[in-house]
C-alpha positions in Angstrom: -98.1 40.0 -134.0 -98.9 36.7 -132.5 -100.9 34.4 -134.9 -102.2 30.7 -133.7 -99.8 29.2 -136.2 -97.0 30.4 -138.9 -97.5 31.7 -142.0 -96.2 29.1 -144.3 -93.2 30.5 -146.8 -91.6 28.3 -149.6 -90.7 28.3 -152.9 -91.8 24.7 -153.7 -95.2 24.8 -153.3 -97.8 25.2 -150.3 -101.4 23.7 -150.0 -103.9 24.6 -147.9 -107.2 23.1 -146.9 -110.3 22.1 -144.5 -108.3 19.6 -143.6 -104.7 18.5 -142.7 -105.0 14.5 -143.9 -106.2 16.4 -147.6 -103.0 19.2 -147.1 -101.0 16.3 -147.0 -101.8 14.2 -150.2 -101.6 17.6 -151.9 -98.1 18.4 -150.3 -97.5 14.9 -151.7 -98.4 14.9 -154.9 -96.1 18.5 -155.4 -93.1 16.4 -153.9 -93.9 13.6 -156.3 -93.2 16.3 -159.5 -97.0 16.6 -159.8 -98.7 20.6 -160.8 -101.4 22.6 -158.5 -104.2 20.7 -160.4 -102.7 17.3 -159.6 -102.6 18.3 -156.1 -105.7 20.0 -156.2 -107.7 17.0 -157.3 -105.9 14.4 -155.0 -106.9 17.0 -151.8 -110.3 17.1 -153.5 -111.4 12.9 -153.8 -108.8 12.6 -150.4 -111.8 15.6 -148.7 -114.9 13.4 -150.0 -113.5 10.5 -147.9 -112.3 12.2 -144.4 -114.8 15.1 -144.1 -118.0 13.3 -144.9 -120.3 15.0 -143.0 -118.3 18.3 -145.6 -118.7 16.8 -149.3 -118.6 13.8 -150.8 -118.4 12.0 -154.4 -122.0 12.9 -155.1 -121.4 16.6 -154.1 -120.3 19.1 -156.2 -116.9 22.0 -156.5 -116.5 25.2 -158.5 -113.1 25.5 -159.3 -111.1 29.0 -160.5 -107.8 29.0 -161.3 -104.8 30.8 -162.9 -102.6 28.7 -165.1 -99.0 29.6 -165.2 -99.1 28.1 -169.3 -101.8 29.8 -170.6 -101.2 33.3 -168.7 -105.1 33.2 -167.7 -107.7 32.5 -165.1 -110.6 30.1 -166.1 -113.7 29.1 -163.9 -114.7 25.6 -163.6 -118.0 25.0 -163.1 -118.8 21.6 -161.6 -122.5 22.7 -160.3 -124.5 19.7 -161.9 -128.1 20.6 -163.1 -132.2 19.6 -162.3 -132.7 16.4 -163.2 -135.5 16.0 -166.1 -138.2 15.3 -164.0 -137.4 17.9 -161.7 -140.9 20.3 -162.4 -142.7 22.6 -160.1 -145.5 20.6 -161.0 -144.2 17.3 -160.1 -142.8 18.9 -156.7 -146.0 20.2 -155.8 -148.3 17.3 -157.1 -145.9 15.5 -153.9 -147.5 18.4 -151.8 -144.2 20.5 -151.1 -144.4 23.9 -151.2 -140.4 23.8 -150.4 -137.5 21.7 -152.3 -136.6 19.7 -149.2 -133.2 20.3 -147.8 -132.4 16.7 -148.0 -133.5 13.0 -149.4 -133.9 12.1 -152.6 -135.8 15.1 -154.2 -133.2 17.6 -153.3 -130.6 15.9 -155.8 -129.1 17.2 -159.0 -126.6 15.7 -161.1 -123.2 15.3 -159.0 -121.1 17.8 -160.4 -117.9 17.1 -158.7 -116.3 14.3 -160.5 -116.3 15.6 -163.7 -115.2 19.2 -162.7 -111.8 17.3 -161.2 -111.5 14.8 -164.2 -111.6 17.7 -167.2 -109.1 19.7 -164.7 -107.0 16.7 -164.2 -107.4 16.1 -168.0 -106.8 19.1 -169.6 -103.9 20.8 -167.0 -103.0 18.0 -164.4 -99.6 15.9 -165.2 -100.5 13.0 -163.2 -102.7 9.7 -164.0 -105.9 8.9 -162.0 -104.5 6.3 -160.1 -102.0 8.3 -159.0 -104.1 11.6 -157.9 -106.8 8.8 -155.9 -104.1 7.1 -154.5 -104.6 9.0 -151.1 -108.5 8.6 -151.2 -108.5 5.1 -151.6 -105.9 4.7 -149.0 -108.0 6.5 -146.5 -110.7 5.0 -147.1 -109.6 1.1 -146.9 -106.9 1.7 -144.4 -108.8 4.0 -142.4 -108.7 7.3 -140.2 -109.3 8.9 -136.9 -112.0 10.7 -137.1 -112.2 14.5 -136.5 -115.3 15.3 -133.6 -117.5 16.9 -135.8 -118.2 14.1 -138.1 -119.1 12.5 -134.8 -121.3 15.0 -133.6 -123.1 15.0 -136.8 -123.3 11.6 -136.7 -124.6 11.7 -133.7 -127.4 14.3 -134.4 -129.1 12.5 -136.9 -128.6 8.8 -135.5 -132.1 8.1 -134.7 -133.1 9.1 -138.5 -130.3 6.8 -139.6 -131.9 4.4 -136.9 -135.2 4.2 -138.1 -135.3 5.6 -141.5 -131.6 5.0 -143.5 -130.8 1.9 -142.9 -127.9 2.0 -145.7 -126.3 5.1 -143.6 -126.7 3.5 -140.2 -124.8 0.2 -141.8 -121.8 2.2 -142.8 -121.9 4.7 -140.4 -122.7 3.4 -136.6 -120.5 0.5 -137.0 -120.9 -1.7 -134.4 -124.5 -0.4 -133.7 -123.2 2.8 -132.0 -122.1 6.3 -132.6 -118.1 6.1 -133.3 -115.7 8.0 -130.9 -113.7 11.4 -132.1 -109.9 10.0 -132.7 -111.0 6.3 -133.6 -110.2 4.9 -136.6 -112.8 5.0 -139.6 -113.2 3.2 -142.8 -115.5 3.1 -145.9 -113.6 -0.1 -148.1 -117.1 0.1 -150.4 -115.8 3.5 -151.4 -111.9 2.8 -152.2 -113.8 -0.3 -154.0 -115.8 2.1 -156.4 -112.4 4.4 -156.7 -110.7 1.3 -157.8 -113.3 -0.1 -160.2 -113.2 3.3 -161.7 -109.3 3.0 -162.2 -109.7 -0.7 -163.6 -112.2 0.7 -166.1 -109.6 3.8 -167.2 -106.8 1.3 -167.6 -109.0 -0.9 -169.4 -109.5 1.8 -171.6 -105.7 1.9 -173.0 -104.4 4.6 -174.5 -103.1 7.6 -172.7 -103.5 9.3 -169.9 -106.2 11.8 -171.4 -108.2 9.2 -172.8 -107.9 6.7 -169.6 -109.1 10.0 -168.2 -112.0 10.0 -170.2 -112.9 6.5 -169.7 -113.2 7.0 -166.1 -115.8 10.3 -166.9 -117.9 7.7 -169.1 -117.7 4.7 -166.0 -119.1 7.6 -163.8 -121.4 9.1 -166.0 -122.7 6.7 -168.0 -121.4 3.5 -166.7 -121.9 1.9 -163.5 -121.9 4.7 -161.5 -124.9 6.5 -163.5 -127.0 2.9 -163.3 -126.6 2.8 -159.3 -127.6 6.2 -158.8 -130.5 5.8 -160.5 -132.1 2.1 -159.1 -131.6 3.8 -155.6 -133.3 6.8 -156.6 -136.4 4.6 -158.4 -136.3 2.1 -155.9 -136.1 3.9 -152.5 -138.8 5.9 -151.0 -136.6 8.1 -148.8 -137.1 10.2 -145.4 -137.0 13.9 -146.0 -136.9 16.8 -144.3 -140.9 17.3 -145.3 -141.4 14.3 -142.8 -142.4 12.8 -145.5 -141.1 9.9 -147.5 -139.9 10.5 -151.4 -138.6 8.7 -154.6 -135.9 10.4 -156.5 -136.1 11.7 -159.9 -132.4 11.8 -161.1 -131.7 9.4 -164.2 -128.7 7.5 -165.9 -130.2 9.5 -168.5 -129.6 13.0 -166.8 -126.6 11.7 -165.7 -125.1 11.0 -169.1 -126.5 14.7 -170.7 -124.7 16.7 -168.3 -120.6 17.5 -168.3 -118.9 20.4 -166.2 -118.2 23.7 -168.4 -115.1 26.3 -168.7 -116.8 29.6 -168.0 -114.6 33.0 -167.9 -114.3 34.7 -164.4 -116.7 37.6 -163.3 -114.0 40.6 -162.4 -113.7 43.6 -160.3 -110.9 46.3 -159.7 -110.3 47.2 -156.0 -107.7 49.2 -154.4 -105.1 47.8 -157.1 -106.5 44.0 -156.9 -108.1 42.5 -159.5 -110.4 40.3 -157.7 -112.3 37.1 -159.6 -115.5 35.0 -158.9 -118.0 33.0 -160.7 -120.7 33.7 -162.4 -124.4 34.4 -160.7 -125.5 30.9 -160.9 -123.4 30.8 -158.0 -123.4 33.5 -154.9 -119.9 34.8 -156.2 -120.5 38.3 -157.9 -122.1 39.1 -153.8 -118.7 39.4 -153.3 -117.8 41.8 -155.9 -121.3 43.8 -155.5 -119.9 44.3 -151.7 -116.4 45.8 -153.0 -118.0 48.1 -155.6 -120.3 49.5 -152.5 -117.3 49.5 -149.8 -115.2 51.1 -152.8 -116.5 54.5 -151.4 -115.3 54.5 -148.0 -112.0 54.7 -146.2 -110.8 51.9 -144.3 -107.5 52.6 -144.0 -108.3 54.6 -141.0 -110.6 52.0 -139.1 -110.5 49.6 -136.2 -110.5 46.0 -138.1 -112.4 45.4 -135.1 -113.9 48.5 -134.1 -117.8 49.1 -134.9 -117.7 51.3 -137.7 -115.7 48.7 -139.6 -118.5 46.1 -138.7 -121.6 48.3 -139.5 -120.0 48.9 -143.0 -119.3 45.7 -144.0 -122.4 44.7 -142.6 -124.8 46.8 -143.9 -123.2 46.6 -147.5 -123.6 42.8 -147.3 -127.1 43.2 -147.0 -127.4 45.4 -149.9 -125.3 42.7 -152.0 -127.6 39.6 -150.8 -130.7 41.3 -151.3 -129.9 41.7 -155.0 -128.5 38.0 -155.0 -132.2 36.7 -154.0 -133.7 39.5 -156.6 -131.7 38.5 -159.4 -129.4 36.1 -159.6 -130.2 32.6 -161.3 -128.5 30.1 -163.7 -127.4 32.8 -166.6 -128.7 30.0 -169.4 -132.1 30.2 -168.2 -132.6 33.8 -167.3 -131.0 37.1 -167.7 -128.9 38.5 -165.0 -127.9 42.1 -165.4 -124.3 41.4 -163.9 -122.9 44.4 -165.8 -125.6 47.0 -164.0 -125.2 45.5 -160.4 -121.5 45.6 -160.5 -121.2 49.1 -162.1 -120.0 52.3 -160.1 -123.5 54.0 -161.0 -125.4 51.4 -159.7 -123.4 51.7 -156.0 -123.0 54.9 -156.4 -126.6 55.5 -155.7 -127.1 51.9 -153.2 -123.8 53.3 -151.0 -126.8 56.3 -149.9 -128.6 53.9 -148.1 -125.9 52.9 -145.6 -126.9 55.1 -143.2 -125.7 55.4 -139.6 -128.2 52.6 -138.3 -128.7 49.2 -139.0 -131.6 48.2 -141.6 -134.1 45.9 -140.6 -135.2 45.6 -144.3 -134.4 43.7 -147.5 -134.1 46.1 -150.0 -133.3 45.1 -153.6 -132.2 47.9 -155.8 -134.3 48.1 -158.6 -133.2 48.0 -162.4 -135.3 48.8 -165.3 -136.7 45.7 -166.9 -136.9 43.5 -163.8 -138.7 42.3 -161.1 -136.8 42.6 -157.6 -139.5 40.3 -156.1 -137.8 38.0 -153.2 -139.4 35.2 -151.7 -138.6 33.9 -148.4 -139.0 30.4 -146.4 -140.4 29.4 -143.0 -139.0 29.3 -139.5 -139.0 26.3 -137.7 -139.8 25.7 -134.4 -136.3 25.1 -132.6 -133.0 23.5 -134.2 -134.1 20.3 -133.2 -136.5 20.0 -135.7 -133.9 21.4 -138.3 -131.3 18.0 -136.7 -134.0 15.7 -137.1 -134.5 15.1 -140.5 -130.7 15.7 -142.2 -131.8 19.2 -143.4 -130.1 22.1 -144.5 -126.2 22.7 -145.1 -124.1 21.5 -142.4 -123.0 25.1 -141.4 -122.3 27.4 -138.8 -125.9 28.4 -137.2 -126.6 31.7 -136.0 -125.5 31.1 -132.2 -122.4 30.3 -133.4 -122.5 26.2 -133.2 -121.2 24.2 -136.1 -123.2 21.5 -137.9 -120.3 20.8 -140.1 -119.4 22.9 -143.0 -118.2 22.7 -146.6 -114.6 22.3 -147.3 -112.0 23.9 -149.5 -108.9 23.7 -151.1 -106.1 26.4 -152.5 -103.2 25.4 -154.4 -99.8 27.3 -155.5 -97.3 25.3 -157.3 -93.3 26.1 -157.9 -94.6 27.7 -161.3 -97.0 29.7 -160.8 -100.3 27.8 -161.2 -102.5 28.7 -158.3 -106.0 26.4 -157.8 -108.8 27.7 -155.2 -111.9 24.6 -155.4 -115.2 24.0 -152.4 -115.7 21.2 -152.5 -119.2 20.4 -151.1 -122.7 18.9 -151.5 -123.2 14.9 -150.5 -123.0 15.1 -146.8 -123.3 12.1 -145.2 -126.8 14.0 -143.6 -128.0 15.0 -146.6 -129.0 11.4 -148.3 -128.9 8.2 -147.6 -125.9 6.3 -148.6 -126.2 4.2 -151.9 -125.0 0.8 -151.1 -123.2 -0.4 -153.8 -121.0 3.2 -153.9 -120.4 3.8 -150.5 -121.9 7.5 -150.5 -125.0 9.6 -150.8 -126.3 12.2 -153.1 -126.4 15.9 -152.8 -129.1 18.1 -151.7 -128.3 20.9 -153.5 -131.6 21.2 -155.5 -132.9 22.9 -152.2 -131.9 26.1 -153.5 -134.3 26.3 -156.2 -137.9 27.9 -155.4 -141.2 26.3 -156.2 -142.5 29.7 -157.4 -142.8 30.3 -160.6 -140.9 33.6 -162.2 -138.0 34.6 -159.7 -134.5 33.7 -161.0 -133.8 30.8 -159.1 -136.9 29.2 -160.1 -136.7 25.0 -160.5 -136.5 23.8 -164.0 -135.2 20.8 -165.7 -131.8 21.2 -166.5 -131.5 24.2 -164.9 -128.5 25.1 -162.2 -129.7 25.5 -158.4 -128.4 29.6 -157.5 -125.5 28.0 -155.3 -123.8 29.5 -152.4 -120.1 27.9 -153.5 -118.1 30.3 -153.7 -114.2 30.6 -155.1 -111.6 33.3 -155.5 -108.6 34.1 -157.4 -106.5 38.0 -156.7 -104.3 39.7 -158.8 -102.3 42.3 -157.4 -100.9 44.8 -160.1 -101.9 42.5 -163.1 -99.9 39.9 -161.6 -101.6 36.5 -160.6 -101.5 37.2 -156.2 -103.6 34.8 -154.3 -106.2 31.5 -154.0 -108.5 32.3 -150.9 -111.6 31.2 -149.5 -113.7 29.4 -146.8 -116.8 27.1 -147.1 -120.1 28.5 -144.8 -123.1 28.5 -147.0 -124.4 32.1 -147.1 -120.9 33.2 -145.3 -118.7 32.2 -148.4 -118.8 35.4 -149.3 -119.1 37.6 -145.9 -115.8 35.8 -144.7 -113.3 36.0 -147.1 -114.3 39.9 -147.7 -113.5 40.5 -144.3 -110.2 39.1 -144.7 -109.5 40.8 -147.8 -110.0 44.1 -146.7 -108.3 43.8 -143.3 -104.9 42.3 -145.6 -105.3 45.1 -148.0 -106.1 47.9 -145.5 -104.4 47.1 -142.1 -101.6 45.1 -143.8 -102.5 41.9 -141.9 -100.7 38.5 -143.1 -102.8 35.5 -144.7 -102.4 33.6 -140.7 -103.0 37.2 -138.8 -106.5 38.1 -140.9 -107.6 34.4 -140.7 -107.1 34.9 -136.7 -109.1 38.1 -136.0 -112.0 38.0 -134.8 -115.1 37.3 -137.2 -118.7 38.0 -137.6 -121.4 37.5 -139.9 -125.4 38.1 -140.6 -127.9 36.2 -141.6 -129.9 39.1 -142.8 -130.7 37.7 -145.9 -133.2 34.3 -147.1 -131.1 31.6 -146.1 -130.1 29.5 -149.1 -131.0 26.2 -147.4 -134.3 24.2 -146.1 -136.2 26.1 -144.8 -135.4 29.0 -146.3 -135.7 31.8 -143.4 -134.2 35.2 -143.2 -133.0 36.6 -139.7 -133.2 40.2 -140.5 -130.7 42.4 -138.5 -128.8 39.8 -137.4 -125.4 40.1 -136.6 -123.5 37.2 -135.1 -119.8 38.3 -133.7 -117.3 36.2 -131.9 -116.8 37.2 -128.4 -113.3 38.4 -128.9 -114.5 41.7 -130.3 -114.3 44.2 -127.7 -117.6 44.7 -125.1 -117.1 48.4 -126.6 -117.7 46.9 -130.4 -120.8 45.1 -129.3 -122.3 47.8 -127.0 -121.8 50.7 -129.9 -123.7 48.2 -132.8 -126.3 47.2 -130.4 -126.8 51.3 -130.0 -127.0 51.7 -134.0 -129.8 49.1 -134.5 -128.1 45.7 -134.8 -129.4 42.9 -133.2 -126.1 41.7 -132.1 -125.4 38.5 -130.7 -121.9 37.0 -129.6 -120.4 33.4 -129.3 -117.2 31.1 -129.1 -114.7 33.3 -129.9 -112.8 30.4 -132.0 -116.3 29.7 -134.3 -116.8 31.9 -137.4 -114.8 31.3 -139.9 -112.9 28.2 -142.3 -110.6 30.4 -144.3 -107.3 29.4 -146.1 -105.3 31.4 -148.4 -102.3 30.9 -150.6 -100.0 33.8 -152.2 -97.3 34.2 -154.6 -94.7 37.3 -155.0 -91.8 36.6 -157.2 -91.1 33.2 -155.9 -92.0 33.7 -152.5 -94.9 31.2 -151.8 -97.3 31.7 -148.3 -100.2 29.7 -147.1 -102.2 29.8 -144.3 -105.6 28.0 -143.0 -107.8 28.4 -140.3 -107.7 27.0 -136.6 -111.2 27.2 -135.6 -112.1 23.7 -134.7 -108.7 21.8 -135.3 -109.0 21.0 -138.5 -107.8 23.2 -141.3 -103.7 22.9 -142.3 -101.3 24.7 -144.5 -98.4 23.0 -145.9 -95.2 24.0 -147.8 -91.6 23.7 -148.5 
């Protein structure tokens, strides 16, 4: 079967990311003796620096993983939380009726750094310097920059222009818009990577502790203080067109440390499949197995229409109980146990008829309100470019605004590492001089109505869309997967999965097929809309595909037949190692020896 690219096989070690600059310094750091988790973290701060307009130091990254010492998969949770002063009542006294999907109100705590230092701490080999060396190399030294952090560039420009001055310093050098392929630089950022090694080293001790000192520099130390003068001295552009201060602290800065958190599980076809929790989209995933668990796929076209209306119409089961009840789990109550149980989708699977549904339809569980609220359309995409709103993701005609990024990890023992990285696009907030990056905007995700589960609340987690996954295969740890894409983190890699367990496709041949998606669902991002019925395919499906859902209800729509999809994967068998990564848009790489 011809595949755009091999499927990598070693015994070494592969990695596999968004992008091939970050493949390397992981590849790098396994040839220097380093583990996954040394690798993983030097792909992760090398991602924050070449795929800007993807994530970046004041983003945030779940992280699941398997380590090979401890015989066990753990969750990382590196989604920081609402700031204090992050009330429905201050948000609406500033006349939003919306979080907006970018500026200053739309920020939590950044989550990322810590959720790579306590991995780095508590499983890495390596010593901070060591794991940033690639980051800071990157970003003094410079690189050629990929066309879509161009094109993003490029789309907000005139807001950079007139409103983010700090942005348009750092990223029109020159005065102008750079060029795809020309060399890029950020030397304030290496300088803040490189204060933060001074201050570990300072620190003494060993490598844990220097470790630590770099988490108290961040969180607590200078980093902390900058964040907040910009956010108390800045009245910043949004995407309500109208300018806002922030309300993140040192303070909230210095109460709030990633967590361990055990894996939500489910049992498929001999797979052992693992997620996070429902503060995050990831049980969507699993809800879509346990309703697909009914049917026979063995038998189907992976790209034939009955295969498409299935998974299709089971992911809109899945999201519609994502709006109704997921939420951060130590603020409300989440009945996980019912949504995932063969009861529950026993009685759900009845409602995937022959025809597409045009309707969001919660199930509904004794003891709580299915209520979903939805957003607002806007006018055109212009007005969704103009202000830096929204996550940089794949739209529904198929055009790419960016994306998140990610990251999977399998070292020469056994440790496997699957991480998004994400949040802190350079469109997302303006860049904080004396750091060299912007905040995240992931507090967007939270409602401003009172009494649904993702309701905003101080210290509370936004319901994100980042999404990781771990596969065992026979009680054996099997494969790192995933894909960044918003509300598509967990429509993708399902497709995948059950075209490599059901048609027997390699991690390279699954990636390649052709891919589709809906949007029939409240978007998780500014403004919020839900494009019920919806079914985006890329135009390498057959016409006979597209002609037969288009007869069963679907509004069915087809575009670039290289533009769904960011998917990498990583396996082990024995000591046979594979990796593979995604070739949509030039930028994902899979390396290994």
């Amino acid at each position: 079967m011809f595949t755009t690219r091999p499927e990598i096989k070693g015994t070494y070690g592969v990695a596999a990311s968004t992008h091939w600059l970050a493949s390397a310094a992981g590849m790098a750091i396994l040839e220097r003796g380093g583990n996954a988790f040394d690798a993983a973290v030097a792909m992760g701060f090398a991602l924050q620096v070449v795929e800007p307009h993807l994530n970046g130091p004041g983003g945030e990254v779940p992280i699941i993983f398997h380590s090979a010492k401890t015989e066990r998969a753990q969750v990382i949770c590196g989604q920081g939380t609402a700031p204090a002063g992050a009330t429905i009542a201050h948000y609406r006294s500033e006349g939003l009726d919306l979080v907006p999907g970018s500026g200053l109100l739309a920020t939590v705590v950044p989550g990322a750094f810590d959720a790579w230092m306590i991995m780095l701490r508590d499983h890495g080999t390596l010593s901070l310097a060591e794991v940033l060396g690639h980051a800071i190399a990157y970003a003094q030294d410079g690189y050629a920059l990929v066309p879509l952090i161009c094109q993003t560039i490029e789309r907000v420009e005139s807001l950079f222009r007139d409103e983010w001055h700090t942005s348009a310093d750092l990223y029109l050098p020159n005065g102008s818009v750079p060029k795809p392929g020309s060399l890029f630089s950020n030397p304030v950022l290496a300088g803040t990577y490189r204060r933060l090694i001074t201050e570990a080293e300072a620190a003494g001790g060993s490598r844990e502790q220097q470790i630590e000192a770099a988490r108290r520099a961040w969180y607590q130390g200078f980093v902390a203080e900058e964040m907040e003068r910009f956010c108390k001295s800045e009245a910043v552009m949004d995407s309500s067109g109208e300018r806002h201060r922030g309300v993140l602290t040192a303070s909230d800065m210095a109460g709030w440390q990633a967590t361990y958190e055990e894996p939500v599980g489910f049992d498929y076809h001999g797979y052992r499949l693992l997620k996070g929790g429902p503060w995050s989209q990831g049980p969507v995933f699993l809800q879509q197995l346990a309703l697909l668990s009914g049917f026979d796929f063995t038998e189907l076209d992976p790209t034939g229409p009955d295969f498409v209306h299935l998974v299709v119409e089971s992911a809109k089961l899945a999201f519609a109980d994502r709006e109704a009840y997921y939420g951060d789990p130590n603020f409300v109550e989440v009945p996980l146990e019912t949504l995932l149980s063969k009861e529950y989708n026993d009685a759900r699977r009845n409602l995937i008829g022959d025809n597409a549904s045009l309707e969001l339809r919660p199930g509904s569980i004794a003891g709580f309100d299915a209520r979903i609220v939805t957003g607002k359309e806007l006018d055109d995409d212009d007005d969704f470019d103009a202000m830096g709103a929204g996550e940089p993701t794949v739209q529904t005609n198929g055009e790419s605004k960016g994306d998140t990024c990610h990251i999977d990890v399998i070292d020469r023992w056994g440790n496997m590492v699957s991480a998004t990285p994400s949040g802190g696009w350079l469109q997302s907030s303006p860049v904080i001089p004396a750091l060299g990056f912007g905040l995240n905007s992931r507090a967007q995700m939270f409602w401003l109505e009172e009494g649904v589960p993702a309701s905003l609340a101080p210290g509370k987690r936004p319901r994100t869309t980042l999404s990781v996954n771990l596969a065992y295969r026979d009680g054996e740890p099997y494969m790192a997967f995933g894909t960044p894409g918003g509300d598509y983190q967990d429509q993708w890699p399902l497709t995948f999965l059950l075209r490599h367990i059901h048609h027997g496709m390699g991690l390279q041949e699954a990636i390649d097929c052709p891919m589709f998606q809906t949007d029939h669902m409240p978007s998780s991002f500014w403004p919020r809309s839900a494009d019920l019925g919806s079914l985006t395919l890329e135009d390498r499906f057959p016409d006979a595909t597209v002609a037969e859902l288009r007869q069963r209800g679907h509004r069915a729509t087809t575009v670039d037949g290289w533009s769904l999809g960011r998917l990498s994967a990583a396996t082990r068998q024995g000591r046979l190692l594979k990796a593979a990564a995604n070739p949509r848009f030039m930028q994902g790489y899979a390396i290994g020896r």
